[in-house]
C-alpha positions as CSV (number, residue, x, y, z in Angstrom):
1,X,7.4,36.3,49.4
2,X,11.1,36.7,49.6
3,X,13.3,33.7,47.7
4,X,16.5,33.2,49.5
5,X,20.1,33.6,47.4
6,X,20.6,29.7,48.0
7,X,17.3,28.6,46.4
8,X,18.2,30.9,43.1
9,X,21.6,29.7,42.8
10,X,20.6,26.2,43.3
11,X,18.2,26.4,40.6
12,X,20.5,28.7,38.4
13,X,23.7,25.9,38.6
14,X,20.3,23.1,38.0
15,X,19.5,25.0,35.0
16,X,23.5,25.6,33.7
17,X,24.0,21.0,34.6
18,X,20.8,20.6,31.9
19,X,22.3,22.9,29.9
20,X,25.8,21.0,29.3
21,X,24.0,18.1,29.6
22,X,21.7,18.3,26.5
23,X,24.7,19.7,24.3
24,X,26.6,17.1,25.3
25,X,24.1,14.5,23.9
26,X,23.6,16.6,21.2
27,X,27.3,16.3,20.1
28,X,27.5,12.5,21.1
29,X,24.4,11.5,18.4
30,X,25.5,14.4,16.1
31,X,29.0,12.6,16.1
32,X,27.8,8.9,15.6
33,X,25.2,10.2,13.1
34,X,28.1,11.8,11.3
35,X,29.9,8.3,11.0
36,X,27.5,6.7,9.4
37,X,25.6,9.6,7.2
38,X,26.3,9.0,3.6
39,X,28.4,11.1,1.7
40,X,29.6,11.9,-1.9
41,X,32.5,11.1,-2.8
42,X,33.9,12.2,-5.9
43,X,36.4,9.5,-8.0
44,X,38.2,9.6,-11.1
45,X,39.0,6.5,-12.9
46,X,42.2,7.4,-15.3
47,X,42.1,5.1,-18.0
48,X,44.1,4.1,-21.0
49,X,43.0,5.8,-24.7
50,X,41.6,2.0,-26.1
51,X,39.6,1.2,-23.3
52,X,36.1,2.1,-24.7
53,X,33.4,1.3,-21.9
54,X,34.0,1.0,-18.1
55,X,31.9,-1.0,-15.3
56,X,32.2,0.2,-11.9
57,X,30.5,-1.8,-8.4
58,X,31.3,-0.7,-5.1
59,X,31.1,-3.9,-3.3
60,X,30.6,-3.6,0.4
61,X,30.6,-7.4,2.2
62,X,30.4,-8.6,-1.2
63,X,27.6,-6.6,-2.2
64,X,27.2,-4.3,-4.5
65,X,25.8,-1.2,-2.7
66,X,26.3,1.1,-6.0
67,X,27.1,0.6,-9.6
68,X,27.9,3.3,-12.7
69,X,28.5,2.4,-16.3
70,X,30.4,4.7,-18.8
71,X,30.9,4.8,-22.7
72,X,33.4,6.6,-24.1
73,X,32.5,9.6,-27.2
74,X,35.1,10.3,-30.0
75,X,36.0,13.4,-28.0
76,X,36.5,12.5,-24.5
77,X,39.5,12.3,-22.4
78,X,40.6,9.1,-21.1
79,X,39.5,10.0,-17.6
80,X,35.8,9.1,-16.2
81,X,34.2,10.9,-13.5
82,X,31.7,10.2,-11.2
83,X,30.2,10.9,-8.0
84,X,28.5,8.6,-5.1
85,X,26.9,8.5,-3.0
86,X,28.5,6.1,-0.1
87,X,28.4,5.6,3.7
88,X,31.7,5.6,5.9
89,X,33.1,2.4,5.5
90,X,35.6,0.3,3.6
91,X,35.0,-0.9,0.1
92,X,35.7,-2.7,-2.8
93,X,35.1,-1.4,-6.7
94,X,35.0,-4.0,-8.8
95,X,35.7,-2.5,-12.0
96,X,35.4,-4.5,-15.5
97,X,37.6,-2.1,-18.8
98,X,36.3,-2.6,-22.3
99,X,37.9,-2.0,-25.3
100,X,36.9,-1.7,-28.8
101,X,36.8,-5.2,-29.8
102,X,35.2,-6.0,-26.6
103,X,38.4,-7.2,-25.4
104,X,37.6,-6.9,-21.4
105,X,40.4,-6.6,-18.2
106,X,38.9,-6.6,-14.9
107,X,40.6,-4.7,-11.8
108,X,39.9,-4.6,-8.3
109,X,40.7,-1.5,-6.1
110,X,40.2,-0.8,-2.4
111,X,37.8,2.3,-1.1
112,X,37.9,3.7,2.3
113,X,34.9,6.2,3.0
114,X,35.5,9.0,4.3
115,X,38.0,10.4,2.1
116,X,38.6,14.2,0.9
117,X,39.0,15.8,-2.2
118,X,39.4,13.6,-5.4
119,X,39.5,10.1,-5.9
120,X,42.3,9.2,-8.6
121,X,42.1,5.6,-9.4
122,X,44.6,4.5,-12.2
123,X,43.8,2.0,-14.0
124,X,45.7,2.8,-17.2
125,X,48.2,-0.1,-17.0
126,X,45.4,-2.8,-17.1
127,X,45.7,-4.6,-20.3
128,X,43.5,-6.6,-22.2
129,X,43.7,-10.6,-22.1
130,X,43.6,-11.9,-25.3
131,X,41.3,-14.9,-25.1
Protein backbone atom coordinates (compact mmCIF):
# COMPACT_ATOMS: atom_id res chain seq x y z
CA UNK A 1 0.00 0.00 0.00
CA UNK A 2 0.99 3.51 -0.98
CA UNK A 3 1.67 6.08 2.22
CA UNK A 4 0.68 9.59 1.22
CA UNK A 5 3.55 12.65 1.46
CA UNK A 6 1.20 14.20 4.24
CA UNK A 7 1.22 11.12 6.56
CA UNK A 8 5.28 10.94 6.26
CA UNK A 9 5.82 14.51 6.93
CA UNK A 10 3.41 14.45 9.67
CA UNK A 11 5.20 11.77 11.33
CA UNK A 12 8.70 13.11 10.18
CA UNK A 13 7.96 16.88 11.97
CA UNK A 14 6.29 14.32 15.16
CA UNK A 15 9.51 12.60 15.27
CA UNK A 16 11.80 16.13 14.90
CA UNK A 17 8.95 17.90 18.11
CA UNK A 18 10.22 14.64 20.38
CA UNK A 19 13.43 15.19 19.36
CA UNK A 20 13.84 18.92 20.68
CA UNK A 21 11.66 17.97 23.23
CA UNK A 22 13.89 15.36 25.04
CA UNK A 23 17.13 17.55 24.66
CA UNK A 24 15.48 20.22 25.94
CA UNK A 25 14.70 18.27 29.27
CA UNK A 26 17.91 16.92 29.08
CA UNK A 27 19.63 20.39 29.33
CA UNK A 28 16.91 21.71 31.86
CA UNK A 29 17.91 18.57 34.61
CA UNK A 30 21.57 18.61 33.27
CA UNK A 31 21.56 22.39 34.26
CA UNK A 32 19.80 22.22 37.78
CA UNK A 33 21.84 19.01 38.46
CA UNK A 34 24.92 21.13 37.65
CA UNK A 35 23.89 23.70 40.41
CA UNK A 36 23.84 21.67 43.04
CA UNK A 37 26.65 18.82 42.05
CA UNK A 38 29.52 19.12 44.41
CA UNK A 39 32.66 20.38 43.24
CA UNK A 40 36.36 20.80 44.39
CA UNK A 41 37.48 23.69 45.09
CA UNK A 42 40.92 24.36 45.62
CA UNK A 43 41.95 27.19 48.60
CA UNK A 44 45.01 28.49 49.96
CA UNK A 45 45.15 29.79 53.33
CA UNK A 46 48.40 32.33 53.42
CA UNK A 47 49.46 32.45 56.78
CA UNK A 48 52.01 34.28 58.90
CA UNK A 49 55.69 32.28 59.66
CA UNK A 50 54.59 31.68 63.76
CA UNK A 51 51.46 30.34 63.19
CA UNK A 52 52.18 26.58 63.73
CA UNK A 53 48.74 24.58 63.32
CA UNK A 54 45.64 25.72 61.46
CA UNK A 55 41.78 24.55 61.92
CA UNK A 56 39.61 25.01 59.07
CA UNK A 57 35.33 24.39 59.12
CA UNK A 58 33.23 25.29 56.32
CA UNK A 59 30.14 26.16 58.09
CA UNK A 60 27.04 26.08 55.90
CA UNK A 61 23.71 27.28 58.07
CA UNK A 62 25.89 26.92 61.00
CA UNK A 63 26.98 23.62 60.22
CA UNK A 64 29.95 22.32 59.57
CA UNK A 65 29.70 20.39 56.27
CA UNK A 66 33.63 19.93 56.03
CA UNK A 67 36.63 20.33 58.31
CA UNK A 68 40.72 20.05 57.60
CA UNK A 69 43.42 20.31 60.17
CA UNK A 70 47.14 21.27 59.32
CA UNK A 71 50.59 21.23 61.23
CA UNK A 72 53.21 22.98 60.10
CA UNK A 73 57.04 20.91 59.39
CA UNK A 74 60.37 22.87 59.85
CA UNK A 75 60.50 23.20 56.13
CA UNK A 76 57.18 24.33 54.95
CA UNK A 77 56.07 27.55 53.48
CA UNK A 78 53.76 29.60 55.33
CA UNK A 79 50.95 28.72 52.85
CA UNK A 80 48.45 25.60 53.43
CA UNK A 81 46.69 24.02 50.65
CA UNK A 82 43.77 22.05 50.41
CA UNK A 83 41.17 20.90 48.37
CA UNK A 84 37.17 20.22 49.00
CA UNK A 85 34.92 18.99 48.15
CA UNK A 86 31.69 21.54 48.43
CA UNK A 87 28.31 22.00 46.83
CA UNK A 88 27.23 25.53 45.16
CA UNK A 89 26.39 27.60 47.77
CA UNK A 90 27.55 30.30 50.23
CA UNK A 91 29.73 29.52 53.17
CA UNK A 92 31.41 30.33 56.05
CA UNK A 93 35.20 28.91 57.16
CA UNK A 94 35.57 29.17 60.51
CA UNK A 95 39.19 29.09 60.80
CA UNK A 96 41.11 28.81 64.42
CA UNK A 97 45.60 29.88 63.85
CA UNK A 98 47.93 28.27 66.32
CA UNK A 99 51.12 29.30 67.24
CA UNK A 100 53.98 27.81 68.96
CA UNK A 101 52.98 28.45 72.44
CA UNK A 102 49.56 27.54 71.63
CA UNK A 103 48.74 31.08 71.52
CA UNK A 104 45.36 30.82 69.21
CA UNK A 105 43.54 33.79 66.88
CA UNK A 106 40.42 32.81 65.37
CA UNK A 107 39.22 34.35 61.80
CA UNK A 108 36.08 34.10 59.96
CA UNK A 109 36.00 34.34 56.06
CA UNK A 110 33.11 34.24 53.61
CA UNK A 111 32.98 31.30 50.68
CA UNK A 112 30.84 31.45 47.72
CA UNK A 113 30.77 28.01 45.70
CA UNK A 114 31.16 28.04 42.58
CA UNK A 115 34.34 29.78 42.29
CA UNK A 116 37.36 29.19 39.58
CA UNK A 117 40.82 28.76 39.85
CA UNK A 118 42.49 29.37 43.34
CA UNK A 119 41.29 30.20 46.52
CA UNK A 120 43.75 32.87 48.33
CA UNK A 121 42.60 33.45 51.81
CA UNK A 122 45.00 35.76 53.77
CA UNK A 123 45.05 35.36 56.96
CA UNK A 124 48.65 36.63 57.68
CA UNK A 125 47.64 39.78 59.58
CA UNK A 126 45.69 37.77 62.32
CA UNK A 127 47.61 38.04 65.52
CA UNK A 128 47.65 36.25 68.52
CA UNK A 129 45.65 37.51 71.78
CA UNK A 130 47.66 37.28 74.55
CA UNK A 131 45.50 35.89 77.29
Amino acid sequence: PMTSSRSILGSLSSRRLATVVAIVGIAFVGRHLASVWPRDLSVAYEVAPEVERLDVDYLQEGEAVASVRFAKRAEDSPVFRDTVRLQPGEYQVHLTLYGARDEAATALRRLVVPTHGLTRIDLKNETFRSE
